[in-house]
C-alpha distance (Angstrom), angle and dihedral (degrees) to the residues before:
residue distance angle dihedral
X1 . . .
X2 4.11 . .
X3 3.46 115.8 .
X4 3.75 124.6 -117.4
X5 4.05 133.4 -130.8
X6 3.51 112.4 -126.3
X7 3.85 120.0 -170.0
X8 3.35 103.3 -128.5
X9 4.34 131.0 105.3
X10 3.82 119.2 -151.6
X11 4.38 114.6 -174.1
X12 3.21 139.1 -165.3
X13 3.66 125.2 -118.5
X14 3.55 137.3 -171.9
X15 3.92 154.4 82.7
X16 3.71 131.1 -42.9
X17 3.83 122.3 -73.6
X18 3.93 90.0 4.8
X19 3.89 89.5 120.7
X20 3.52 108.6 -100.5
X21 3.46 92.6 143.9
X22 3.68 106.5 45.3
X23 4.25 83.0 50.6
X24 3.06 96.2 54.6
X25 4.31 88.5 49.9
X26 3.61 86.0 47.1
X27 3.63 96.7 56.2
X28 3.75 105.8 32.2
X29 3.97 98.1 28.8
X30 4.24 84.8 -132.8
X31 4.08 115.9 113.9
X32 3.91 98.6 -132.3
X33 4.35 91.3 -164.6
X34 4.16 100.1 80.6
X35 3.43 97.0 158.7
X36 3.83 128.4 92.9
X37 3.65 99.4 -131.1
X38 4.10 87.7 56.3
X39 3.19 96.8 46.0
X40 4.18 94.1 50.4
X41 3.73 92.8 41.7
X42 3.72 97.3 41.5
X43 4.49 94.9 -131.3
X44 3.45 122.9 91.6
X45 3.40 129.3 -117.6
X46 3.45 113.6 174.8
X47 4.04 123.7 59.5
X48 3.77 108.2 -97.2
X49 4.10 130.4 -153.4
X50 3.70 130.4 -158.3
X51 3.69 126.6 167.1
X52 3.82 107.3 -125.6
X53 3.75 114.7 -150.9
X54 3.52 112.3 -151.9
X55 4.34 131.6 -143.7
X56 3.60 84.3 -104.6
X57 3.54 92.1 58.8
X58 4.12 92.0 -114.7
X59 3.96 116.9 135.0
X60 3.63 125.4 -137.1
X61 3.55 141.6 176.1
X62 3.58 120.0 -110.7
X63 4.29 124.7 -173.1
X64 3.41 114.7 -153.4
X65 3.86 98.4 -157.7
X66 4.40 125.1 -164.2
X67 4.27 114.3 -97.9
X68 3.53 93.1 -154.6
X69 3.70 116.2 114.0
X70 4.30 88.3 -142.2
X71 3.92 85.2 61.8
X72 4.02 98.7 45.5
X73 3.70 84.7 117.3
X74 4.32 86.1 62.5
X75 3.64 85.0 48.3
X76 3.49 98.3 60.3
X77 3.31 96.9 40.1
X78 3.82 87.2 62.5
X79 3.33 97.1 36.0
X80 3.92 97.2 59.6
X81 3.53 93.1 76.0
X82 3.45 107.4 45.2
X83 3.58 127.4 112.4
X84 4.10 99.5 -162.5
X85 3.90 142.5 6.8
X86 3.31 138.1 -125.2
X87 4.06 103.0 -175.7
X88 3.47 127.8 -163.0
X89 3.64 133.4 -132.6
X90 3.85 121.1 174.5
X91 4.23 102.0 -131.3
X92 4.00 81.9 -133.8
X93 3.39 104.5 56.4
X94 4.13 106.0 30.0
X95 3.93 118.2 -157.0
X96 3.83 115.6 -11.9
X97 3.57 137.4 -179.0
X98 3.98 102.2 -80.3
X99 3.94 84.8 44.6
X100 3.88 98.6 62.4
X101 4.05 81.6 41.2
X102 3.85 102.9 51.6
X103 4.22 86.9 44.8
X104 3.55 86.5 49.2
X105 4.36 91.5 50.7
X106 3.53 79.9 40.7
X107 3.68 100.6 66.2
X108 3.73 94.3 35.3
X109 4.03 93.8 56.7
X110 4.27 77.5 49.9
X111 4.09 104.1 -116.3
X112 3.65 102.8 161.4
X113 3.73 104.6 178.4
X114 3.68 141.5 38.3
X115 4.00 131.8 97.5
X116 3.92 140.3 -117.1
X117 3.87 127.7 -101.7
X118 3.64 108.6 -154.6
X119 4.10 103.0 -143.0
X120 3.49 140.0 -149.8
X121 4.12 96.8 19.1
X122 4.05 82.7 156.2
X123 4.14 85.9 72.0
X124 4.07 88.7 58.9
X125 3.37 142.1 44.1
X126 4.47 123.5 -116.5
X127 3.90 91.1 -91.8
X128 3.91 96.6 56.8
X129 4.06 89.5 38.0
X130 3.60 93.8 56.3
X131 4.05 94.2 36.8
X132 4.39 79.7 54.3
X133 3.49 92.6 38.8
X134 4.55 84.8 57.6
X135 3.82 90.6 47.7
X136 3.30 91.9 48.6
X137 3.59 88.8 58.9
X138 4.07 100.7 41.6
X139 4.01 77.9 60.5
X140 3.61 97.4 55.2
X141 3.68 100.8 53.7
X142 3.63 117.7 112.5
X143 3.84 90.2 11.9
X144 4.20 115.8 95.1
X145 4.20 97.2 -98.4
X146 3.85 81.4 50.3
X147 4.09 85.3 112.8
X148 3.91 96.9 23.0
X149 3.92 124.8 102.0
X150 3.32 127.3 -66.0
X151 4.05 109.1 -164.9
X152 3.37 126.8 179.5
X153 4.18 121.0 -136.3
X154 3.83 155.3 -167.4
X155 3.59 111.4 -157.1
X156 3.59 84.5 173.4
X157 3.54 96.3 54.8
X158 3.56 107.6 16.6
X159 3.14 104.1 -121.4
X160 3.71 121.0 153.8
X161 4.13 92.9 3.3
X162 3.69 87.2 124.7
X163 3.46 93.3 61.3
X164 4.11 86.1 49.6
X165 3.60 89.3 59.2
X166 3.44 92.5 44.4
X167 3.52 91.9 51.3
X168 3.73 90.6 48.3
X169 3.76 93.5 45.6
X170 4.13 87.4 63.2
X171 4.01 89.2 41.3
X172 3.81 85.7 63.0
X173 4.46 91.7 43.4
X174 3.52 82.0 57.4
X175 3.53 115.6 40.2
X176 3.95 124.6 76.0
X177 3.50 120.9 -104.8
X178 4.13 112.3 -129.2
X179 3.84 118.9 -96.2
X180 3.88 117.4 -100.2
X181 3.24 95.3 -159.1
X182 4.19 126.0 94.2
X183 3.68 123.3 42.4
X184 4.18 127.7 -39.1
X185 4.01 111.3 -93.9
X186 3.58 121.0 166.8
X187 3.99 132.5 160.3
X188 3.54 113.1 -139.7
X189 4.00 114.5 -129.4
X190 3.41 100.7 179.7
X191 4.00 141.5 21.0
X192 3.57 133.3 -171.5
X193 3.73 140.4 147.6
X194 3.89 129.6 -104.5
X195 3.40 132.5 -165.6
X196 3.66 110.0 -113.5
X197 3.84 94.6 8.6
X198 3.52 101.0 58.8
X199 3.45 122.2 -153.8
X200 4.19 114.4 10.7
X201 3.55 129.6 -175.4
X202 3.52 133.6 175.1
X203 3.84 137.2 -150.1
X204 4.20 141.7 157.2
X205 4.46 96.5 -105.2
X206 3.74 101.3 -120.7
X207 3.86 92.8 -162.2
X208 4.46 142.2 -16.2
X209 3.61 127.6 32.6
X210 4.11 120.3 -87.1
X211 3.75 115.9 -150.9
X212 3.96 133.6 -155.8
X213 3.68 109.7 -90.4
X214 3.79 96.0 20.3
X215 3.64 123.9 145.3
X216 4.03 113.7 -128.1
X217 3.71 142.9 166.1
X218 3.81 129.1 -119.9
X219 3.80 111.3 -148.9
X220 2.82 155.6 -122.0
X221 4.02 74.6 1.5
X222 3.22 88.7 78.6
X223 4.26 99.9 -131.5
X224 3.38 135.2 138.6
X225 4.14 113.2 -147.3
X226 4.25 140.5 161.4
X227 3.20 125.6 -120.5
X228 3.68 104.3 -114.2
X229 3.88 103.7 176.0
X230 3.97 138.9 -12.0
X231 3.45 133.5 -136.2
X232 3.44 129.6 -168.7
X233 3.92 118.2 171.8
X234 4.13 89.9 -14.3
X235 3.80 85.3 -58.3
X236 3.85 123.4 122.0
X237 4.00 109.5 -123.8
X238 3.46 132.6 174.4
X239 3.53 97.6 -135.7
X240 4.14 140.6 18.9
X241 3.96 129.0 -146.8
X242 3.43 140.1 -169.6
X243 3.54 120.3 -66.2
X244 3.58 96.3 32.7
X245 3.84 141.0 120.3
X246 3.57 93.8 -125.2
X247 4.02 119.4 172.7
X248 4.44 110.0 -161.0
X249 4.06 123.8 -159.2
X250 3.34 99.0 -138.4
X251 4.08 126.8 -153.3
X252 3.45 126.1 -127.8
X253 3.48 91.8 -2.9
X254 3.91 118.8 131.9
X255 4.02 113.4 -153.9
X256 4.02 87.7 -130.0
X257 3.47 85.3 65.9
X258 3.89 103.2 58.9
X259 3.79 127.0 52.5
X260 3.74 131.2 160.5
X261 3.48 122.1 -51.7
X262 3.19 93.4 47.0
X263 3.98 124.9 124.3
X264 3.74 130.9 -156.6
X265 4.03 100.1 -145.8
X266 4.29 133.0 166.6
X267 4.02 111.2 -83.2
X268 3.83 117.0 -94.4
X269 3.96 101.4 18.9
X270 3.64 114.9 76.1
X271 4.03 130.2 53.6
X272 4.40 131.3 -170.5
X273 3.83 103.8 -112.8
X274 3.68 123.3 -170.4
X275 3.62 95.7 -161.5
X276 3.92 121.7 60.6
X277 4.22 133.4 -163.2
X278 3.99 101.4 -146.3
X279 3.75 140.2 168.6
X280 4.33 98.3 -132.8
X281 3.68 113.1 -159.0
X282 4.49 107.3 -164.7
X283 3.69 113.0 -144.7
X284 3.96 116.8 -113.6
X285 3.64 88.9 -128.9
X286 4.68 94.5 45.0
X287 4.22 91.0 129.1
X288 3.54 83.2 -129.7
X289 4.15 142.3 22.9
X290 3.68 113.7 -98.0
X291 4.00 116.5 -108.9
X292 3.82 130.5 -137.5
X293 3.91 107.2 -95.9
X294 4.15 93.2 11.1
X295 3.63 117.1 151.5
X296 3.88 119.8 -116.0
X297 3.85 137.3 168.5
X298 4.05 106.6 -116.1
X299 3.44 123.7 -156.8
X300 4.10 112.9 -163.3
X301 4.10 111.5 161.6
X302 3.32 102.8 -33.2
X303 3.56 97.0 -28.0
X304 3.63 116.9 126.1
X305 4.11 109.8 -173.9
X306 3.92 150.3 147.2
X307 3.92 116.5 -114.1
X308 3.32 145.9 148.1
X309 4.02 136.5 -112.5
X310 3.29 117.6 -130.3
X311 3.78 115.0 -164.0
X312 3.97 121.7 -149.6
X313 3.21 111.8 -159.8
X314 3.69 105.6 -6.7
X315 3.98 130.3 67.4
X316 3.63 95.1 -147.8
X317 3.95 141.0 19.3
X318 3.85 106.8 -140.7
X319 3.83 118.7 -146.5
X320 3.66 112.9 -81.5
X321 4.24 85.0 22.8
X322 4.01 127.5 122.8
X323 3.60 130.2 -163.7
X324 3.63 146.0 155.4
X325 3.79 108.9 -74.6
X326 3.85 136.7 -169.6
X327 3.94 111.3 -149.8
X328 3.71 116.5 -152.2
X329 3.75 115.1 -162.1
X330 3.78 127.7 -142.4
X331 3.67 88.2 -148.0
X332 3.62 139.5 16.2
X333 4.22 112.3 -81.1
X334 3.88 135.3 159.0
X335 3.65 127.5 -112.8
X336 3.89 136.9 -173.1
X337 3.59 119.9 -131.3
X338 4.27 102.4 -113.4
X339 3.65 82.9 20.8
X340 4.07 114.5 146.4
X341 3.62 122.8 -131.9
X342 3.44 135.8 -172.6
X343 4.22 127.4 -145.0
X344 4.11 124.8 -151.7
X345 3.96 114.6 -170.8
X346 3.89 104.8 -110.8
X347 3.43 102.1 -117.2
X348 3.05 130.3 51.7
X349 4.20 92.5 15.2
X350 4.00 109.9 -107.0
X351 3.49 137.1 145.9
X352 3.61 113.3 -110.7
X353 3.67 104.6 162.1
X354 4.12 146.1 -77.3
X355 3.67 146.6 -154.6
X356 3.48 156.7 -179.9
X357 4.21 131.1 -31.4
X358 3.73 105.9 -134.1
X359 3.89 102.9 169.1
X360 3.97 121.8 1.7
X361 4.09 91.0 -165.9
X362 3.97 89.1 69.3
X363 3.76 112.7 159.2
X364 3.93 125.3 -172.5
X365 3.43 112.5 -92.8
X366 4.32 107.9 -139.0
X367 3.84 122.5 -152.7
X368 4.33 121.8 15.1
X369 3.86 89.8 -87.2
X370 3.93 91.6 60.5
X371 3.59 89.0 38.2
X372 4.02 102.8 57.2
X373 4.24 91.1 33.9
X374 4.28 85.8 48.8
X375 4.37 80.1 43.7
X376 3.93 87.9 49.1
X377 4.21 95.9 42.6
X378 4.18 86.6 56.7
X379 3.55 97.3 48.9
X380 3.96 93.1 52.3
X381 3.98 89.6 45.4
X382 4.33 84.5 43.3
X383 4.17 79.8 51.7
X384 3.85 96.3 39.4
X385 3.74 114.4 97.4
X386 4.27 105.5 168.9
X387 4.10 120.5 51.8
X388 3.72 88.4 -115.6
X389 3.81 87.1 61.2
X390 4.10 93.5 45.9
X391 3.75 93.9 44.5
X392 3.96 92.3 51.5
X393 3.90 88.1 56.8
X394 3.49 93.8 45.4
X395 4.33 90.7 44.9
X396 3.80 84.9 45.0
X397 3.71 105.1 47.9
X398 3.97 94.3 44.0
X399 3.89 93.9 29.4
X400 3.71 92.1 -146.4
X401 4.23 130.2 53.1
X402 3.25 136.8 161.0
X403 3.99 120.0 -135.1
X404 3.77 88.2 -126.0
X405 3.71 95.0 48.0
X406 3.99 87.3 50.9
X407 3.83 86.1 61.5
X408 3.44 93.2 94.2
X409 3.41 105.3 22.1
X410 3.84 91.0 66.4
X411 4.06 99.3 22.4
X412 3.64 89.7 -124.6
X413 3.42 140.0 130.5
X414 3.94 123.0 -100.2
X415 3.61 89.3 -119.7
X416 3.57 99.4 47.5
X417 3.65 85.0 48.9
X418 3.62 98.5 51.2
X419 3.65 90.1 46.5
X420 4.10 89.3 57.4
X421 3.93 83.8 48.1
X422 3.51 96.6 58.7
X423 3.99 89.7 54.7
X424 3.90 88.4 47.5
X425 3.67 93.7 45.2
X426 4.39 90.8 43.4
X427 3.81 86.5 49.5
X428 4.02 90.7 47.6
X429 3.56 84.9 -130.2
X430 4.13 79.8 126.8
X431 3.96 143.6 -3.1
X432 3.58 114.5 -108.6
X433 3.76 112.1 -159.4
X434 4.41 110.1 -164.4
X435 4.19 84.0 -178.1
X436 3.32 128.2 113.0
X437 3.94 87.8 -30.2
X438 3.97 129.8 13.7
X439 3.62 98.0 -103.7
X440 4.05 140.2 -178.6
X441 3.54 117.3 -165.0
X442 3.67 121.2 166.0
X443 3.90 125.5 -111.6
X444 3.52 93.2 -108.0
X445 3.43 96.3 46.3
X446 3.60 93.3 49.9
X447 4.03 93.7 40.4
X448 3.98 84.4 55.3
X449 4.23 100.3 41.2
X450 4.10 82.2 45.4
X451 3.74 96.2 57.6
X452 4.14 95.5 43.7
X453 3.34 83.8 55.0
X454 3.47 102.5 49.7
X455 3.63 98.9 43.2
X456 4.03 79.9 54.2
X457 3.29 94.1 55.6
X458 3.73 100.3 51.2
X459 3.81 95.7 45.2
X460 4.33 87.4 43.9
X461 4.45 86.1 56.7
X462 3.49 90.4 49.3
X463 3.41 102.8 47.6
X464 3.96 89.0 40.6
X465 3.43 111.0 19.7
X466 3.75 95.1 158.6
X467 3.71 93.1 67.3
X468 3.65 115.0 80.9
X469 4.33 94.1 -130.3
X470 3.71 138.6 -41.6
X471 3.94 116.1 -73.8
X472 4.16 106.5 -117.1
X473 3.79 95.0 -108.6
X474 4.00 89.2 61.9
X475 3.86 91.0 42.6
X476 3.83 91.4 42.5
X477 4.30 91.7 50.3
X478 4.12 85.6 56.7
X479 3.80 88.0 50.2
X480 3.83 101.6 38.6
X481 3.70 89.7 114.1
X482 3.58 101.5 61.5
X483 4.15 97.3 36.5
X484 3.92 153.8 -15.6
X485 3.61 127.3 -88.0
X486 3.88 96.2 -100.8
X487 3.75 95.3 55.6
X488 3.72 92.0 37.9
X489 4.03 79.3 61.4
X490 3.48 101.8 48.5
X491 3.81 90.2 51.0
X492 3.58 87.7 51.5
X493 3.82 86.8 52.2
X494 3.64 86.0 52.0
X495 3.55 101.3 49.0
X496 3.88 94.8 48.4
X497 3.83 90.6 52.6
X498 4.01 82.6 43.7
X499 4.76 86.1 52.8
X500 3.43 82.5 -126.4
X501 4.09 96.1 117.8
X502 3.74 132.0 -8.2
X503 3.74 119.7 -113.2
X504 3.59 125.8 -169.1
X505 4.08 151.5 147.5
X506 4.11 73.1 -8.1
X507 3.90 97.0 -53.3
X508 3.56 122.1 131.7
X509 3.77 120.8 -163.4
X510 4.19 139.4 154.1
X511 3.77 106.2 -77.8
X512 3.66 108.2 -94.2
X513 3.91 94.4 13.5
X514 4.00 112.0 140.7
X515 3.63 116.9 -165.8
X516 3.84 116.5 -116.0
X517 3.75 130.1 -101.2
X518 3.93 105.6 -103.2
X519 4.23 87.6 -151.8
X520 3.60 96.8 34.7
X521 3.40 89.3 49.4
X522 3.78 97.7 43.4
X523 3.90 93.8 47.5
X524 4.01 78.8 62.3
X525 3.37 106.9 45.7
X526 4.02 91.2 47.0
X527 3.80 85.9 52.8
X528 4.03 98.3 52.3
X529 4.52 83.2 45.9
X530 3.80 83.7 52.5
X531 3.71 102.1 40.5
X532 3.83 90.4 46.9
X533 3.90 94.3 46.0
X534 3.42 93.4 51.0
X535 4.17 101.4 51.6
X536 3.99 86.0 44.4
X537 3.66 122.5 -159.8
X538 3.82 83.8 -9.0
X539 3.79 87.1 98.8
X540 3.84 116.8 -147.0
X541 3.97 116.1 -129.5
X542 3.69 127.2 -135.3
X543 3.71 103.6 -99.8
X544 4.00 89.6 51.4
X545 3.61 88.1 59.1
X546 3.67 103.7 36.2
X547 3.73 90.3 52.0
X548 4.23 90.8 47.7
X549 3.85 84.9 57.9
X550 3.45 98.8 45.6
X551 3.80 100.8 -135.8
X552 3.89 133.5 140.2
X553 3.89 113.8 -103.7
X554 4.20 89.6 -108.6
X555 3.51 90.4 49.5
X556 4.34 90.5 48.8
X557 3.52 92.4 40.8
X558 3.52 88.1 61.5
X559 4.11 102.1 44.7
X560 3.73 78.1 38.4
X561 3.93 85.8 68.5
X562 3.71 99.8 34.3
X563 3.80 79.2 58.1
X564 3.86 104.0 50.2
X565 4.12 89.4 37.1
X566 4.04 84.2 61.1
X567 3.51 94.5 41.0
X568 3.70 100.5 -122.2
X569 3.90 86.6 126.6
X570 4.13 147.7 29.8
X571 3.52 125.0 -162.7
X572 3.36 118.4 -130.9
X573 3.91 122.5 -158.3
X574 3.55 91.8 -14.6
X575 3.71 91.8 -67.7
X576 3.49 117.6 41.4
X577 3.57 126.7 93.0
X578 3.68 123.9 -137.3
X579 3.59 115.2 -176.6
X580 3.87 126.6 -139.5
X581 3.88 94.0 -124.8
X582 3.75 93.3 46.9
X583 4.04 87.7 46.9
X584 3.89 86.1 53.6
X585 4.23 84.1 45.6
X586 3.77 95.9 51.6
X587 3.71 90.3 46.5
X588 3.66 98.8 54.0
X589 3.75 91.3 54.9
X590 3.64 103.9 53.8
X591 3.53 85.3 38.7
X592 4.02 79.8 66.5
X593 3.70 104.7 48.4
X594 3.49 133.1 113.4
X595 3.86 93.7 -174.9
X596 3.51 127.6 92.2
X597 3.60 105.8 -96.4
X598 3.26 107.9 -119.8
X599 4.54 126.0 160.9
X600 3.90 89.0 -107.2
X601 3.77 91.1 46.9
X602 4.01 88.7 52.5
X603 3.43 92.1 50.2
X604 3.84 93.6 46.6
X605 4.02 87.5 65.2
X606 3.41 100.8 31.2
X607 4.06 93.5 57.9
X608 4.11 81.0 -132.5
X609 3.43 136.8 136.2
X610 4.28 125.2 -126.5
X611 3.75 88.3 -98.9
X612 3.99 99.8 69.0
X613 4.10 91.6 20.0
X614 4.15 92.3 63.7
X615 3.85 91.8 48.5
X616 3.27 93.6 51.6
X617 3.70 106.7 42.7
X618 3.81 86.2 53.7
X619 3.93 90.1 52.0
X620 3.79 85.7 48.5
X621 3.98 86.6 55.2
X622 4.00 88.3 46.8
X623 3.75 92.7 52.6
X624 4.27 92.9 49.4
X625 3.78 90.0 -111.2
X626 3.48 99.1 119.0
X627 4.08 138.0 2.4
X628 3.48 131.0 -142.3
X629 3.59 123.4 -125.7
X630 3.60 116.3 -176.9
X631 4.10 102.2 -59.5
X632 3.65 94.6 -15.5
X633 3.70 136.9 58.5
X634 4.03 132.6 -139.7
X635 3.68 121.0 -128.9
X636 3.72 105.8 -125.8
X637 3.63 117.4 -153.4
């Protein structure tokens, strides 16, 4: 029977000179300390792999990682990738300082199952093994192996290995294998040169499947490689997937180049970031609560950098606290989304506790306002478990994104992203606009942009109606406020497609809107000026002139507008019309009296009768020309 790869990483964890090592040999048959200065000083130093071949004839990956407090950093670095622990505790010594430490990491990086192997029983007799095997327990409770196995073992003599493989056997039934799916992200842990191969470099695959011949990126180095070879357990594969121990030959790649920290990732999808959203989670036993803006050491992948906290709401995290963080990097790093990290004060080097990346395109929020909606935006993406539901906060917060700016907000594919777009846009949760650009804009966003530019619209036709709309640079200085020109154009795209507006050669007009016949409507406007100048102050009404120009009440309503927004005409009384030059006319005489001016008076000169004079006079008061005074009115210049 062949044995099968299964994509899964189990560690070790534990304190110095507990036997980590020499279990791992026993069990696997590989020596995980390769370097000289391990093997002299007994410790290791370095991270160590091995595949482990299980009864069942399955293959894992297991990471042997250093005890030593000094090499914490190499521990974490291992540790990040695992999936399950198997930590070590030396049967004559009990729990000791890097054990309480390593569970701790543990727990923050989010490893939730494994069991303990109780080493070197051959150094003490039954009593003290069982008395060890009890502490060992006490120290589990209320920490996620609290209920797990606890099995006691000579490495030595090899006694009881069986029932370590058998243990490790069930770990693997019950733990779940990584997803394949999403794009290829792996930090590199080591990197060395072979001859023949090239440049190599090794890693635990966070996420996606990386093929033979593929093109990636290494950031945030910066370098573009191939793929020319995989490895996975010193056996050539065509392809690697997540959860694995996979070692790359890279091409034209020079060691000097790459150092640790690094991650080999899919083209197009990832980006360095210097400034973190997190979830930060302060250990019970931190000496001391964690200030806003206090320096720390963070260790994300394989990462190992100085940054700052910066607190949102809160001066100070007390032990045993959590809040909503913003890391801000000293240098440049990569980060997965969901990826676990782990914090150790400054000075002097302790672990005092870790988290969860929510968002690696943080940006710092300015005022209270910003601060509590940015507070708001990463607890629904902390809540959020599908890409729809991420890309909805994101569209929602910002009110406008782009599909291709989303890339690397969400570390997803276009097409994946599209495809959650479509369900967003079909559930009308939000617009998605395919033209010119592939854009999300929120409903309220686009509700509010939509009516500016309507209300635009109509007052632009009626104050030009000649021209057939208004180019996009005019329309896009009215709505410069609310967006930039390129989404201003795709939601013009939208609401064309929508019959809401026409938009063409860069025109933008009311849907249906034609403009107006300059002669046509000349010929008419010089007919109502004549036809008012010649009956006088006895004021034509509406209907009269409607019906003289032969045109259907929609149609007069409009020139009817046109008319009053140019001033050529005031409507008096709903239905009288009052014509600019006869305004001017009327005007200029009582400008010129010397008599009191008085409504029979008006009428006198005017050649009127009561029933246009009244309406008038009154307008006259309206418009500051004249003010009444009892029965008579003052001329006021």
């Amino acid at each position: 029977m062949g044995s099968k790869e299964i994509s899964l990483v189990l560690g070790t964890a534990g304190h110095i000179d507990h036997g980590k090592t020499t279990l791992v040999r026993a069990i696997t048959g590989v020596d995980c300390d390769r370097l000289f200065q391990e093997k002299k000083r007994g410790i290791t130093i370095e991270l160590g792999f091995a595949p482990l071949k299980l009864p069942s004839n399955r293959v894992v990956s297991l990471v042997d990682v250093p005890g030593h407090e000094k090499f914490i950093r190499q521990m974490v670095a291992g540790a990040s990738g695992i999936d399950a622990v198997m930590l070590v505790v030396a049967a004559d010594e009990g729990i000791m300082p890097q054990t309480r430490e390593h569970l701790e990491i543990l727990n923050l990086l989010g490893v939730r199952d494994g069991f303990v192997a109780v080493t070197k029983t051959d150094l003490v007799d039954p009593e003290l093994c069982d008395l060890a095997v009890e502490e060992i327990r006490d120290f589990l409770k209320g920490t996620f192996l609290q209920d797990k196995a606890v099995i006691p073992v000579s490495s030595i003599k090899g006694e009881n290995l069986e029932e370590v493989l058998k243990e490790l056997e069930s770990l693997v039934n019950r733990v779940e294998t990584r997803n394949r799916k999403g794009p290829f992200f792996m930090p590199l842990d080591r990197a060395f040169a072979v001859s023949g191969f090239g440049t190599v470099v090794t890693g635990t695959s966070y996420s996606g499947k990386i093929t033979k011949g593929q093109d990636v990126e290494i950031l945030p180095a910066d370098l573009q490689s191939r793929i020319r070879s995989i490895q996975v357990h010193s056996q050539d594969v065509e392809e690697g997937w997540a959860g694995q121990r996979i070692a790359l030959s890279l091409t034209g790649i020079s060691v000097d180049e790459l150092e640790r920290g690094d991650v080999i990732c899919e083209k197009g999808i990832y980006e360095p970031t210097s400034c973190i959203d997190a979830f930060f989670r302060l250990l019970p036993t931190s000496p001391e609560p964690l200030r806003h803006w206090q320096r720390i050491r963070l260790h994300v992948g394989t990462s190992d950098v100085l940054a700052r906290v910066s607190l949102f709401d809160e001066k100070i995290i007390e032990p045993g606290g959590s809040a909503y963080v913003q890391l801000v990097i000293e240098d440049k790093i990569m980060a997965a989304i969901s990826e676990r990290f782990v914090a150790r004060f400054y000075s002097p080097l302790k672990t005092i506790g870790g988290g969860e990346v929510l968002f690696t395109s943080g940006r710092k929020p300015r005022g209270k306002m910003h601060r509590q909606n940015y507070l708001l935006t990463l607890n629904e993406l902390a809540e959020s478990r599908t890409i729809e539901e991420k890309l909805k906060v994101l569209v929602n917060s910002s009110g406008k994104l782009r599909t291709k700016d989303a890339v690397p907000m969400l570390q997803q594919r276009e097409q994946k992203l599209l495809s959650a777009a479509s369900k967003l846009h079909d559930s009308g949760d939000v617009v998605l606009i395919e033209s010119p650009f592939r854009m999300l804009i929120s409903k309220q966003f686009c509700d509010s942009i939509t009516k500016e530019i309507m209300l635009f619209l109509e007052n632009y036709h009626e104050k030009y109606p000649h021209q057939k709309g208004a180019v996009i640079e005019t329309l896009s200085m009215q709505v410069r406020d609310l967006t930039d020109p390129k989404t201003l154009r795709s939601v013009l795209f939208y609401l064309k497609n929508k019959g809401i507006i026409d938009y063409e050669d860069g025109f933008a007009s009311q849907s249906g809107f034609s403009p107006r016949d300059e002669e046509d409507f000349r010929k008419k406007t010089d007919f109502v000026r004549e036809l008012c100048i010649s009956k006088g102050f006895v004021l034509p009404d509406l209907q009269e002139i409607r019906r003289s120009l032969d045109m259907q009440e929609k149609e007069f309503s409009n020139f009817l507008t046109h008319l009053r927004n140019m001033k050529e005409v005031a409507i008096i009384q709903g239905q009288m019309v009052f014509h600019r030059e006869m305004e001017d006319k009327l005007v200029e005489m009582l400008s010129r009296s010397e008599k009191d001016i008085t409504l029979g008076y008006v009428r006198d000169i005017t050649g009127s009768s009561r029933k246009y004079i009244l309406p008038l006079l009154e307008y006259m008061d309206s418009r500051g020309y004249t003010r009444r005074v009892g029965d008579k009115r003052i001329f006021r210049a």
